[in-house]
C-alpha positions as CSV (number, residue, x, y, z in Angstrom):
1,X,5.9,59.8,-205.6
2,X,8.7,57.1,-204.4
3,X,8.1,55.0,-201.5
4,X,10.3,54.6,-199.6
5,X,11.3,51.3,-197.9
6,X,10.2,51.0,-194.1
7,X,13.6,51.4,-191.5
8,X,13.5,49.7,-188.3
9,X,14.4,51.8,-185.7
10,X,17.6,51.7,-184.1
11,X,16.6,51.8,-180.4
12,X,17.6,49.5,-178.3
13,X,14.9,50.2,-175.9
14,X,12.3,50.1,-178.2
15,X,10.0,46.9,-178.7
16,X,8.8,45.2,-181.7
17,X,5.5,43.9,-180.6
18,X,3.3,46.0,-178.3
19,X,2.1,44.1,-175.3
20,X,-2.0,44.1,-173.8
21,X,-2.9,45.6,-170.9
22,X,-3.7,41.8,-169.2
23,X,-0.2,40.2,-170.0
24,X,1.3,43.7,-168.4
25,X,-1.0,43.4,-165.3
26,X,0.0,39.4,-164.7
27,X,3.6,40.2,-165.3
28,X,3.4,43.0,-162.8
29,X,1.4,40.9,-160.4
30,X,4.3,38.0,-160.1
31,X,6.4,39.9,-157.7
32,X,4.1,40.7,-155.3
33,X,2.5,36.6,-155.2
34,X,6.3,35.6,-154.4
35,X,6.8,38.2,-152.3
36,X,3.4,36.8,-150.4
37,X,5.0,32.9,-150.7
38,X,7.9,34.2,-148.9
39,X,5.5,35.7,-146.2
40,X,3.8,32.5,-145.6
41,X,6.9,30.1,-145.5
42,X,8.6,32.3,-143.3
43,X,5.4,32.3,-141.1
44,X,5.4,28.4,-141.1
45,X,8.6,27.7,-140.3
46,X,8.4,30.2,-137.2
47,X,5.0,28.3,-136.3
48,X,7.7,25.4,-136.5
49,X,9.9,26.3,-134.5
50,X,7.1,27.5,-132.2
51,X,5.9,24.1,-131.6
52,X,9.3,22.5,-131.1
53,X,10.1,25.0,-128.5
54,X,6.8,24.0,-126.4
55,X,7.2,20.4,-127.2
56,X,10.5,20.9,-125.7
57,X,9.7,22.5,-122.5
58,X,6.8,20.2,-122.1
59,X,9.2,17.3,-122.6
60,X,11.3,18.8,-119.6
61,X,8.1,19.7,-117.6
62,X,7.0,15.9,-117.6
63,X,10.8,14.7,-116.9
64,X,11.1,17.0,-114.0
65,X,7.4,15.6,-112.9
66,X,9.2,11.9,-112.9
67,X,12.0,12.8,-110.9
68,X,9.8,14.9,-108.4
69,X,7.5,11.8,-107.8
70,X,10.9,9.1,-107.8
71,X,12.2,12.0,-105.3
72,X,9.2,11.6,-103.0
73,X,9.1,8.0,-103.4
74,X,12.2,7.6,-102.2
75,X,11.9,9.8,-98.9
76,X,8.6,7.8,-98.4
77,X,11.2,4.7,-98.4
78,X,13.7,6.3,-96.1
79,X,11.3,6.9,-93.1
80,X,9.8,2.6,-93.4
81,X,13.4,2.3,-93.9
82,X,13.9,4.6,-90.4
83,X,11.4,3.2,-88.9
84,X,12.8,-0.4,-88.9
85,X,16.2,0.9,-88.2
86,X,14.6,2.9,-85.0
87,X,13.1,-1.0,-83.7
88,X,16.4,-2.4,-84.3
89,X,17.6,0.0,-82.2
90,X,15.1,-0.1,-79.6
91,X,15.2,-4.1,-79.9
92,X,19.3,-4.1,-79.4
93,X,18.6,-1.7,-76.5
94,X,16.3,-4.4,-74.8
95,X,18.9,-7.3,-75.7
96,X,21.8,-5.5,-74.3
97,X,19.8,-5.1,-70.6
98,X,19.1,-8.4,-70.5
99,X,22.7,-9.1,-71.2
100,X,23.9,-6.5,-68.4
101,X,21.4,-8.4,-66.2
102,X,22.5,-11.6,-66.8
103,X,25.8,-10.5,-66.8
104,X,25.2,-9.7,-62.7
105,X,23.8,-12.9,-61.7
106,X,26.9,-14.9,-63.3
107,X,28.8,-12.1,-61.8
108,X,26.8,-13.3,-58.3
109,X,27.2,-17.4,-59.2
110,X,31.3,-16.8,-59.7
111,X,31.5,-14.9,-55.9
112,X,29.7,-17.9,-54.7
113,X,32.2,-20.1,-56.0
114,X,35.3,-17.8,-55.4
115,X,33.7,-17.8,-51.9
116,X,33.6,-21.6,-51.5
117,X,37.5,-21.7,-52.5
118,X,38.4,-18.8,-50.4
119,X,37.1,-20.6,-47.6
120,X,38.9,-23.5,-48.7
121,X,42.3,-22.1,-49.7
122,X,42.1,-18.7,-47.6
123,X,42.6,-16.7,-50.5
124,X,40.7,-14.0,-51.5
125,X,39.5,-13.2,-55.1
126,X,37.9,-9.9,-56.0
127,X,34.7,-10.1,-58.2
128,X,35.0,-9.6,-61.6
129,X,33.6,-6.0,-62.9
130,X,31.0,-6.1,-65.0
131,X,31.3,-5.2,-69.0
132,X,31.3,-2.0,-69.7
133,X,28.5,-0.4,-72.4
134,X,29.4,1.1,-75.3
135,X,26.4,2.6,-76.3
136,X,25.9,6.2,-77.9
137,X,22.6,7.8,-77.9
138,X,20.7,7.5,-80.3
139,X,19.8,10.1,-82.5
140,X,16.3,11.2,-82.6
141,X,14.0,11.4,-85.8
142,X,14.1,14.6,-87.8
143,X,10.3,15.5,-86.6
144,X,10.0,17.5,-90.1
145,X,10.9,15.4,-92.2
146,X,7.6,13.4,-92.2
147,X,5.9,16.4,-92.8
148,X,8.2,17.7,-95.3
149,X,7.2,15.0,-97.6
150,X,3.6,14.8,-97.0
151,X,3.9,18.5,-98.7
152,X,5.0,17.4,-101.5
153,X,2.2,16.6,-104.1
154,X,2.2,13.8,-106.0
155,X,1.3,14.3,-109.5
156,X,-2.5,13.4,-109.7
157,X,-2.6,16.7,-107.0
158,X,-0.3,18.6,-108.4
159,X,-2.4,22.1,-109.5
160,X,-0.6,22.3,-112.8
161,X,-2.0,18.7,-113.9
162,X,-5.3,19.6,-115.0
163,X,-3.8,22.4,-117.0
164,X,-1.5,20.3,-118.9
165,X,-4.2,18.1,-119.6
166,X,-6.3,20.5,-121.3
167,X,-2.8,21.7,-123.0
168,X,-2.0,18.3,-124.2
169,X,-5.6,17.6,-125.5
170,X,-5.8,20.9,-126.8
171,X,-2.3,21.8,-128.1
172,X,-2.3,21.5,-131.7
173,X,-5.6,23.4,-132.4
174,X,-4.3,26.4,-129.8
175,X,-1.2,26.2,-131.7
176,X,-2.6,26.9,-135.1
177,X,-5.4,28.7,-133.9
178,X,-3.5,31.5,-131.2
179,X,-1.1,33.8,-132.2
180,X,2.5,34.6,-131.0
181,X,1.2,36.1,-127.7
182,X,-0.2,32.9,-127.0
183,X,2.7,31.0,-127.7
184,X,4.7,33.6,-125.7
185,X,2.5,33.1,-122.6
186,X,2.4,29.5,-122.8
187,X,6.0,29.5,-123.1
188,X,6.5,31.9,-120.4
189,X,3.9,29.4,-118.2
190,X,6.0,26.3,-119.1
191,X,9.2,28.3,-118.2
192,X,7.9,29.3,-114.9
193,X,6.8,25.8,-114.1
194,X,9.8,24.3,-114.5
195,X,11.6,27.0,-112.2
196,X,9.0,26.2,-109.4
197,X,9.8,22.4,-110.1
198,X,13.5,22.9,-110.0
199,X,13.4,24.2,-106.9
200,X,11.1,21.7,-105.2
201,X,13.5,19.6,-106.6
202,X,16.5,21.1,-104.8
203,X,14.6,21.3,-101.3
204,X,13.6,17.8,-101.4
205,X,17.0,16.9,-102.3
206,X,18.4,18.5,-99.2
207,X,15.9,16.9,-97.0
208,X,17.1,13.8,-98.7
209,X,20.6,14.4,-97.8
210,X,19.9,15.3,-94.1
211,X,17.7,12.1,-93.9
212,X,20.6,9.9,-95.1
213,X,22.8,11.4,-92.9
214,X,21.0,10.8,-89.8
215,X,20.4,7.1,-90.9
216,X,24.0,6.6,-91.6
217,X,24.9,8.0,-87.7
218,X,21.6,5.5,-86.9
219,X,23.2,2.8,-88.6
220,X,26.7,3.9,-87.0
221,X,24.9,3.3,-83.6
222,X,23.5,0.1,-84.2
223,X,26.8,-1.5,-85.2
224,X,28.3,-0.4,-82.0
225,X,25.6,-1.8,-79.8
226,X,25.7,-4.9,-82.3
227,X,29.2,-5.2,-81.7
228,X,29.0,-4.7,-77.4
229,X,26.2,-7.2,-77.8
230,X,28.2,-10.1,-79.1
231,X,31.3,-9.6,-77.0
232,X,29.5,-10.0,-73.9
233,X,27.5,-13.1,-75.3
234,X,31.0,-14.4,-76.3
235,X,32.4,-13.5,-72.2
236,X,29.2,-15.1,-70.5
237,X,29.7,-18.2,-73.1
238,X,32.7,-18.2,-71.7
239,X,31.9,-17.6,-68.0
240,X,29.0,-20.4,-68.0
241,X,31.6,-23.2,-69.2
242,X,33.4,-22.2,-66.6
243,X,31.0,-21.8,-64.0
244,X,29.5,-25.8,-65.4
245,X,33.4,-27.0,-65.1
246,X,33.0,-25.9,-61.5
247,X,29.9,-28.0,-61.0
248,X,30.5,-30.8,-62.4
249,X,33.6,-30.9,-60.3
250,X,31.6,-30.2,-57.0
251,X,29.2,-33.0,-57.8
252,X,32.3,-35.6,-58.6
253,X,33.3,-34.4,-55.3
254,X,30.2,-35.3,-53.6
């Protein structure tokens, strides 16, 4: 019997070496661990972008908080501001009827002495008239906007504050411990926060801009009766040297 020398086969799809059942398992189980890497990173990176998105609207939530509060502080400075413009007014109205008043009795000391030369000379000289006022009204205080701005809260009172306490203390454990319902609502919570600020915002910016406007007319009125004011001081300067000319004359006569 001849033996025959062993062939090797001519498959190309046929192996050499057999391979155990345990390398076959591990090499079968490699897919399905990258496939689960893949899971996870993409699940990190959306808890990433997660937290940038609520770090971002909390970032907006606290600077619409500052302007809110520099918003009320500054109507709270527009009605001390009102007020003082209100007792310049009220002082300027006092100033200008003692003016007017002494306006008449120089009116009544200049008769006296265009008396004394009409009897003199026999001419007659009419009194001067007195100054006319220039005075607009005065525009009265918005009576809201006081209470306008007491509505506002500050930020201590303001009922969202405790809750973005907690938040803050509490964000990065919620964050890793909720899931994306939680992150939806809190998102959905900063969103509508923001809206309700916004629009605080926009009303207390109108009452704002009706408040300045009233001042400026306040102003407006102040620097007309300023203005009245120092013209008759200037006329009665005026009058009184004349009227101590007049005098001193009479007494060089006598």
């Amino acid at each position: 019997m001849s033996s025959r020398p062993y062939k090797k086969s001519t498959n190309p799809f046929e192996e050499d070496d057999d391979i155990d059942d345990e390398t076959f398992l591990q090499n079968s189980r490699r897919p399905q661990s990258s496939f689960d890497d893949q899971l996870q990173s993409l699940q990190e990176k959306r808890k990433e972008i997660e937290n940038r998105t609520i770090q971002s609207t909390e970032r907006s939530i606290s600077i619409l908080r500052d302007s809110e509060q520099i918003g009320i502080a500054t109507a709270e400075e527009l009605m001390r501001q009102r007020d003082q413009l209100e007792r310049t007014d009220k002082q300027l109205d006092e100033i200008n009827a003692t003016l007017r008043f002494s306006q008449k009795h120089i009116n009544g000391i200049k008769s006296v002495f265009s008396s004394l030369k009409n009897f003199v000379s026999g001419k007659t000289d009419a009194n001067s008239p007195a100054a006319p006022s220039n005075l607009s009204k005065v525009q009265p205080a918005d009576p809201n906007f006081k209470e306008t701005v007491s509505n506002y809260d500050r930020y201590e009172n303001h009922p969202s504050t405790r809750l973005h306490q907690a938040n803050d203390l509490n964000m990065p454990s919620q964050i890793q411990a909720s899931g994306s319902k939680n992150i939806s609502a809190m998102l959905d919570a900063n969103l509508q926060e923001m809206a309700s600020s916004i629009s605080r915002l926009k009303g207390l910016a109108t009452d704002l801009s009706q408040e300045i406007d009233t001042q400026n007319d306040l102003i407006d009125n102040i620097t007309n009766k300023t203005e009245s004011a120092d013209l008759m001081i200037q006329r009665q300067n005026k009058d009184m040297s004349r009227i101590l000319k007049k005098i001193i004359k009479l007494n060089r006569l006598t």
